[in-house]
C-alpha positions in Angstrom: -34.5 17.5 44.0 -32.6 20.6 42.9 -29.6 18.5 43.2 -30.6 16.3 41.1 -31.3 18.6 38.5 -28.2 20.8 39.1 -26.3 17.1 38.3 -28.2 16.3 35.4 -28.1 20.2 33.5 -23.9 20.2 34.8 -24.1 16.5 33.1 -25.5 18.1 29.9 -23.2 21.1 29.7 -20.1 18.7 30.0 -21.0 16.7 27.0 -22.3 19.8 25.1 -18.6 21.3 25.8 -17.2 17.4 24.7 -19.2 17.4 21.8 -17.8 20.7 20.7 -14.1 19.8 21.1 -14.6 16.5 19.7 -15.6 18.5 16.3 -12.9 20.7 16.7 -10.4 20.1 13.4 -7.0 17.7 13.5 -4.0 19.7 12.5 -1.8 17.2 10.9 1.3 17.6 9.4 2.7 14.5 7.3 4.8 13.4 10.2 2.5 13.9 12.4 0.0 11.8 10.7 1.9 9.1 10.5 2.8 8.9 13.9 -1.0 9.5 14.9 -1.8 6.7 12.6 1.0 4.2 14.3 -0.9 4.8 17.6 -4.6 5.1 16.7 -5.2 2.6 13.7 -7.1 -0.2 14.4 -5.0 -3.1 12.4 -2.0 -1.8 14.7 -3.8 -2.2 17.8 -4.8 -5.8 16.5 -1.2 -6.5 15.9 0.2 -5.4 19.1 -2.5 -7.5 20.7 -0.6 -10.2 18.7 2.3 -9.8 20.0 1.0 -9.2 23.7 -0.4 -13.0 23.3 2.4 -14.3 21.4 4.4 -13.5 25.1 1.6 -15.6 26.7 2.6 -18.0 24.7 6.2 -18.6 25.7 5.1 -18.3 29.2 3.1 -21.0 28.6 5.3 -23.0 27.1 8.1 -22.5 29.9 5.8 -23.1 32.5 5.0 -26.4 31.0 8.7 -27.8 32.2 8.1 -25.8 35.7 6.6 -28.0 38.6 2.8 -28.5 38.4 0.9 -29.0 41.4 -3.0 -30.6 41.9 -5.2 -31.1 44.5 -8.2 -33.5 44.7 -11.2 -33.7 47.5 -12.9 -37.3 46.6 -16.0 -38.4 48.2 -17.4 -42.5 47.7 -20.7 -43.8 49.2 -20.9 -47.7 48.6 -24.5 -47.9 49.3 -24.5 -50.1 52.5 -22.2 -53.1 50.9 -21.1 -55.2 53.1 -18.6 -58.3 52.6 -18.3 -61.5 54.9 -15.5 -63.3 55.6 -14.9 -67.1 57.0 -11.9 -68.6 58.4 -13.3 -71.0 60.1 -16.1 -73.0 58.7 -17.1 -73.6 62.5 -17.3 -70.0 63.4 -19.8 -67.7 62.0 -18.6 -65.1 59.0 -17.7 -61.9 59.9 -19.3 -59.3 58.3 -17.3 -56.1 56.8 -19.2 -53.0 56.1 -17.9 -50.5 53.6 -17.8 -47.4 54.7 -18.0 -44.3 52.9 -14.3 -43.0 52.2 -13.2 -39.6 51.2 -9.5 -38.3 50.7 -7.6 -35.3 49.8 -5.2 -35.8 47.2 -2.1 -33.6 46.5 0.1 -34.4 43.8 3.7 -32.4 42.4 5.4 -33.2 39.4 8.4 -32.0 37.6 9.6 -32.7 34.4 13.5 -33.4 34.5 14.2 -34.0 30.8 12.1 -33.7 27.5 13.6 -32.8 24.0 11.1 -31.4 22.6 10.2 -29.1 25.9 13.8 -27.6 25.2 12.7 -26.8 21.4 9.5 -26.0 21.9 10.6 -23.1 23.8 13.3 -22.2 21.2 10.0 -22.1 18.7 7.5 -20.0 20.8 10.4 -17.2 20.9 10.6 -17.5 17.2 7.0 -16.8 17.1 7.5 -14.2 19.2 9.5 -12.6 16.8 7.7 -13.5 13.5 4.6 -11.7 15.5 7.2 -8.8 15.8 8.2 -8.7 12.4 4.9 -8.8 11.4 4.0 -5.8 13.7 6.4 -4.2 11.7 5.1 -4.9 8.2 1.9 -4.2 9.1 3.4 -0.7 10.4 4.8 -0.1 7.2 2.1 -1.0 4.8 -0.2 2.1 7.3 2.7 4.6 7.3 2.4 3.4 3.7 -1.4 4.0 2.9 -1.8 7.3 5.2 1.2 9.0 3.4 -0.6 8.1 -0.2 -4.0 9.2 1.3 -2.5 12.5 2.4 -0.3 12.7 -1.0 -3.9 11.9 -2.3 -5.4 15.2 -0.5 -3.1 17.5 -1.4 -2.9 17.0 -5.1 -7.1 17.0 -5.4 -6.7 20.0 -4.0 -4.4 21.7 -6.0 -6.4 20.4 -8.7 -9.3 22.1 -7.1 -7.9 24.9 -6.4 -7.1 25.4 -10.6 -10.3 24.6 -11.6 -11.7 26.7 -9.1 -9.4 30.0 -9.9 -10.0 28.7 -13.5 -13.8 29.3 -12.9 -14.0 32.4 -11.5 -11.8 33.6 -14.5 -14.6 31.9 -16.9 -17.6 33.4 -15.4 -16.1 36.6 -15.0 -14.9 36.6 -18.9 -18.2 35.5 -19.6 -20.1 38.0 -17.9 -17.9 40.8 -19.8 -18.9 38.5 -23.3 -23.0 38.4 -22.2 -22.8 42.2 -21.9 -21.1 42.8 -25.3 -23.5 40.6 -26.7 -26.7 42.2 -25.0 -25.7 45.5 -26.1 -25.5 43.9 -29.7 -21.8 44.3 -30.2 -20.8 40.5 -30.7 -23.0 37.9 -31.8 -25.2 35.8 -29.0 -23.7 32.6 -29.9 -20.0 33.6 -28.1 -21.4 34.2 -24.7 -23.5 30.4 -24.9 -20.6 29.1 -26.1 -18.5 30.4 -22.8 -21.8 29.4 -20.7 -21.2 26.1 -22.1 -17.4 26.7 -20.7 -18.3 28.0 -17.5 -20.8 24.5 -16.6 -18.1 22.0 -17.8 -15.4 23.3 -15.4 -18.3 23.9 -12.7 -19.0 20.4 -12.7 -15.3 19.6 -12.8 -15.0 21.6 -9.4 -18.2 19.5 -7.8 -16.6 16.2 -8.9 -13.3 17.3 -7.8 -14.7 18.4 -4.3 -16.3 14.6 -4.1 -13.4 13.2 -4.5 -11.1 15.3 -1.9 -13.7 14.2 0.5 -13.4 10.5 -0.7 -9.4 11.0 0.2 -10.1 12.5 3.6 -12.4 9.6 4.5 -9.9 7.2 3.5 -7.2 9.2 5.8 -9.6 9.2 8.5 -9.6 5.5 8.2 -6.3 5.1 8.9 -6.1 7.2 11.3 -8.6 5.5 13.5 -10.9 8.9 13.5 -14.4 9.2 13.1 -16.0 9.9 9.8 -17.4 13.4 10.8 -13.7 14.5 12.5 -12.5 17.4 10.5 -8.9 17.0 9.3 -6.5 20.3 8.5 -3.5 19.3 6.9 -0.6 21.8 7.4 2.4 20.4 5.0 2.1 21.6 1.5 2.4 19.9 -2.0 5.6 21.8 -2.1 7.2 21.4 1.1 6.6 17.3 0.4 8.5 18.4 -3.0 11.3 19.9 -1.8 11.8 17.7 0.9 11.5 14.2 -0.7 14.5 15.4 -3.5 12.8 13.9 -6.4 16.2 13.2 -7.9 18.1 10.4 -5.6 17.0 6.7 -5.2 18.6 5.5 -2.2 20.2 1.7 -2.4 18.1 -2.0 -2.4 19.7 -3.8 0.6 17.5 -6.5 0.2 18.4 -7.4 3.9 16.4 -4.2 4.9 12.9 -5.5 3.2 10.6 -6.8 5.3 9.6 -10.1 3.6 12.9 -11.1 2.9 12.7 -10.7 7.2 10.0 -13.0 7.8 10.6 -15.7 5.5 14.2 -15.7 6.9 12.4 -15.9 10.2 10.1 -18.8 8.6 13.0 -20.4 7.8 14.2 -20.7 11.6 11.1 -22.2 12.5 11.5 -25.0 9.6 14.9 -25.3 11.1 13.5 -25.7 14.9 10.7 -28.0 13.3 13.6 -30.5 11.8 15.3 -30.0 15.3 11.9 -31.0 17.4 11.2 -34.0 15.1 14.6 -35.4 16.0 13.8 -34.7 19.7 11.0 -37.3 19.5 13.2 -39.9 19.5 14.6 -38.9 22.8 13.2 -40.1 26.4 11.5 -38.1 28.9 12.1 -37.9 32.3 9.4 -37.1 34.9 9.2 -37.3 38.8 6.5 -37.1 40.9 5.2 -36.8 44.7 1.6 -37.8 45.7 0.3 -37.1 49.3 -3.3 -38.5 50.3 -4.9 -37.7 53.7 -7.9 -40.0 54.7 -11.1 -37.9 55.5 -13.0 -40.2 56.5 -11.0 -43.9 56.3 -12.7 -47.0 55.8 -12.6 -50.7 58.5 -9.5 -51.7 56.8 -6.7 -49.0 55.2 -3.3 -50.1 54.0 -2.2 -47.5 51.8 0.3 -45.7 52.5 0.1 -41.4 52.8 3.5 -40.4 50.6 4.3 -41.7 47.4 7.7 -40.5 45.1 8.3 -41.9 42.5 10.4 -41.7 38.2 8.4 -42.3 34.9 11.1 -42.7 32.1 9.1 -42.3 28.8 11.3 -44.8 26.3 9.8 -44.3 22.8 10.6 -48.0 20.8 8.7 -48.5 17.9 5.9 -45.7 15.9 5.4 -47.4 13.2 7.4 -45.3 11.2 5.5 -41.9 12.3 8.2 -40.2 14.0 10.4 -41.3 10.6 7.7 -39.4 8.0 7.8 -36.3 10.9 11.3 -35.9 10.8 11.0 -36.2 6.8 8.4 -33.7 6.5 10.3 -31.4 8.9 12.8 -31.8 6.0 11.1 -31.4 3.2 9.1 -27.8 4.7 12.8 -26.8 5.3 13.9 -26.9 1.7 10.4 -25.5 0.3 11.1 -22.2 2.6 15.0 -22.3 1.4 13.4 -22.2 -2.6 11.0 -19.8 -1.7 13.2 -17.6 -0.3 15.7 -17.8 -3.3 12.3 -17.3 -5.3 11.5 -14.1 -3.6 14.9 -12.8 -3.7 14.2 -12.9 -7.3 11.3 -11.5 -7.1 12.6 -8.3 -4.9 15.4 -7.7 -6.9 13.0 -7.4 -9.9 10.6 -5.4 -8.7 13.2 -2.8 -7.2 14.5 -2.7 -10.9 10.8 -2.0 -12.5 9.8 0.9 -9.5 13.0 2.4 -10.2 12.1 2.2 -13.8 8.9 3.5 -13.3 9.9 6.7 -11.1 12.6 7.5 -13.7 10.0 7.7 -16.8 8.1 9.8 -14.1 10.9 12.1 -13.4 11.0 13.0 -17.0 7.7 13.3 -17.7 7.0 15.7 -14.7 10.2 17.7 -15.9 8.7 18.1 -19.6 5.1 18.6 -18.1 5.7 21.3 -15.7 7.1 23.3 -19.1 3.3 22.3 -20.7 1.6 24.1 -17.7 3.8 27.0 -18.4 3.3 27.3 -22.3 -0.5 26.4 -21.6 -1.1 29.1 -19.4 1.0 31.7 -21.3 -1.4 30.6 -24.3 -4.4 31.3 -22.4 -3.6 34.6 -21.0 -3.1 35.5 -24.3 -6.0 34.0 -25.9 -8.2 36.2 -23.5 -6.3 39.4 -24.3 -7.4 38.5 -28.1 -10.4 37.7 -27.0 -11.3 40.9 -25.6 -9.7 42.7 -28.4 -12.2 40.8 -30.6 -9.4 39.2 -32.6 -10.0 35.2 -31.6 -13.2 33.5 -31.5 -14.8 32.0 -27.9 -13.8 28.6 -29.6 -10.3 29.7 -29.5 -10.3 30.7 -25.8 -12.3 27.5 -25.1 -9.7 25.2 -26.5 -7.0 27.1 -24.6 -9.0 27.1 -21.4 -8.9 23.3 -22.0 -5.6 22.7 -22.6 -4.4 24.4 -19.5 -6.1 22.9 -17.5 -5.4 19.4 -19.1 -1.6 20.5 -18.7 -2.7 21.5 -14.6 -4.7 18.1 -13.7 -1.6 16.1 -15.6 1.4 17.6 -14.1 -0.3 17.3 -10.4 -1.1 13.4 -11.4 2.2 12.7 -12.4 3.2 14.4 -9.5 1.5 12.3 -7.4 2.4 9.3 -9.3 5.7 10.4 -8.8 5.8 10.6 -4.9 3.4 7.1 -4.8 6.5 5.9 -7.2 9.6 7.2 -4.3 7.2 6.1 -1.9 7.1 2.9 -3.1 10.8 2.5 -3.3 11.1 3.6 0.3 8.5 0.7 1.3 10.7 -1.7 -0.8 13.8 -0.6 1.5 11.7 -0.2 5.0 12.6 3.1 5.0 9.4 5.4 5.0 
């Protein structure tokens, strides 16, 4: 018994101790991240499934042209028939009885020759490889969303951060204005007016906090962590700055893109498609070997024990089927060829508009980081007027505003700005 109970309270420690460390906090840099992500997340664990089974695949479809082997145990009661026979209308009939019979069958066959055997290998290892390059897309698009969610992070809360260093600034000029005003030196209506101050950027803090929290969930997601797993990140807004050069787009190579990859891949397969239909045409070549041992042999047995034999497979006539196969083949050849042209377009066009796009960014984030600065020289300098009684709380207000307007606009554009290189990158496989 005590044993029992030393197991079950050591049992309880243990997971107490798990449970612990499990809540211990992530320290992530952005590398780091996105490597955690590569391993953990759930869509890449699908995809490498994918390609785990795609392998299965051409296994299968070489061991199809490798020799296959079957064995049979056969049993057969004819129910006490019997059969005469009479040679001799004189004599009496002799009378047969049919035994029950039971054999063992073994069989081997190996296919010698079969066009669309040799194909249909070519084809599973181009599926193989379409799974692969898929594998890789799908890697991209989560490097891809976990670098925006952590981009996401780090911007709501530098925009937290403001608006919380902006509050403690309000509440503390407000508490200076509420005591000026109690001891009847400035009117009553300045201090409500900052209190009115004080709640709005208050309630900006609580819907900012909501909304880091809404961009640490949707990192956890593609991380592949638990909802309650507490996340530090440890690369700054800065260092991401500094280290992404804002200035120079790298070069389209269209080659480098990963759906001009696949549909060139797509446009194997059409190619192997065209190549199989043909095959159809072609005869197949099969040899066999049967063996059959007698159980239990019945009165009368004349077959023989080993059999080897050829089936030659010579298709003649369809109906025209194999004809509209090979066309179709065709036809699914071209459509890929167009579409590909199509999406070359496509590529070349949207590489223009991003880098259009991140360039209209650059400036703007160049002229707003000068707003921030103006904005907050303002506001120092609307307080120090303030407290010298010379502007009114509507004129600090308004300047308090505009700051912080110039803040939450330079760190959107920033982020807008890194989504905008980001998405460049992602155009160019290169994140």
């Amino acid at each position: 018994m005590r044993t029992i109970l030393k197991f079950f309270f050591s049992s309880i420690f243990c997971l107490s101790i798990f449970s612990l460390k499990a809540q211990d906090p992530i320290v992530l840099s952005l590398d780091s991240a996105v490597n955690y992500a590569i391993i953990h997340n759930k869509t890449l664990t699908n995809s490498r499934f994918a390609i785990d089974k795609s392998s299965q695949q051409i296994k299968e479809a070489i061991s199809k042209g490798l020799p296959q082997i079957d064995a049979s145990i056969d049993y057969t009661s004819f129910l006490g028939a019997e059969a005469s026979l009479q040679l001799d209308p004189a004599a009496a009939p002799a009378v047969i009885k049919f035994n029950p019979t039971s054999n063992f069958n073994l069989s081997a066959s190996q296919l010698i020759f079969n066009g669309n055997y040799i194909v249909g290998i070519q084809m599973a290892k181009l599926t193989k490889s379409i799974t692969e390059q898929s594998y890789q897309k799908d890697e991209l698009d989560v490097k891809d969303q976990t670098i925006q969610a952590y981009y996401m992070i780090l911007a709501s809360e530098r925009i937290l951060n403001t608006l919380k260093g902006n509050l403690k600034n309000a509440k503390t000029l407000y508490e200076k204005t509420s005591n000026l005003a109690n001891a009847g030196i400035i009117e009553q209506t300045d201090a409500k007016k900052l209190s009115v101050m004080v709640t709005s950027v208050n309630n900006a803090v609580k819907s900012n906090e909501r909304q880091v929290e809404l961009a640490y969930n949707l990192l956890r997601l593609n991380l592949g962590l638990d909802s309650n797993q507490q996340i530090t990140l440890s690369t700054s807004l800065d260092d991401i700055t500094t280290s992404t050069q804002l200035n120079p787009i790298e070069n389209f190579n269209i080659e480098n893109n990963m759906d001009y990859k696949l549909i060139s891949i797509q446009g194997e397969i059409s190619k192997k498609s065209i190549n199989m239909a043909k095959a159809s045409y072609l005869p197949s070549l099969v040899a066999f070997y049967s063996y059959t041992k007698k159980l239990k042999e019945p009165v009368f047995d004349m077959s023989p024990k080993n059999s080897l034999g050829l089936t030659l497979n010579i298709p003649l006539f369809s109906g025209g089927m194999r004809r509209s196969q090979l066309n179709q083949a065709k036809i699914d050849y071209d459509i890929n060829n167009n579409t590909k042209d199509l999406l070359v377009d496509q590529l070349n066009l949207q590489e223009k508009q991003l880098e259009f796009n991140y360039e209209n960014l650059l400036e703007q984030y160049y002229s707003q980081e000068k707003n921030v600065q103006v904005a907050k020289e303002v506001l120092e300098q609307m307080n120090r007027k303030f407290q010298q009684g010379v502007a009114s709380s509507l004129d600090i207000t308004s300047a308090n505003n505009d700051y912080l307007s110039a803040e939450t606009d330079l760190t959107g554009t920033l982020l807008q700005l890194l989504n905008a290189k980001l998405a460049l990158r992602k155009l160019n496989n290169n994140i």
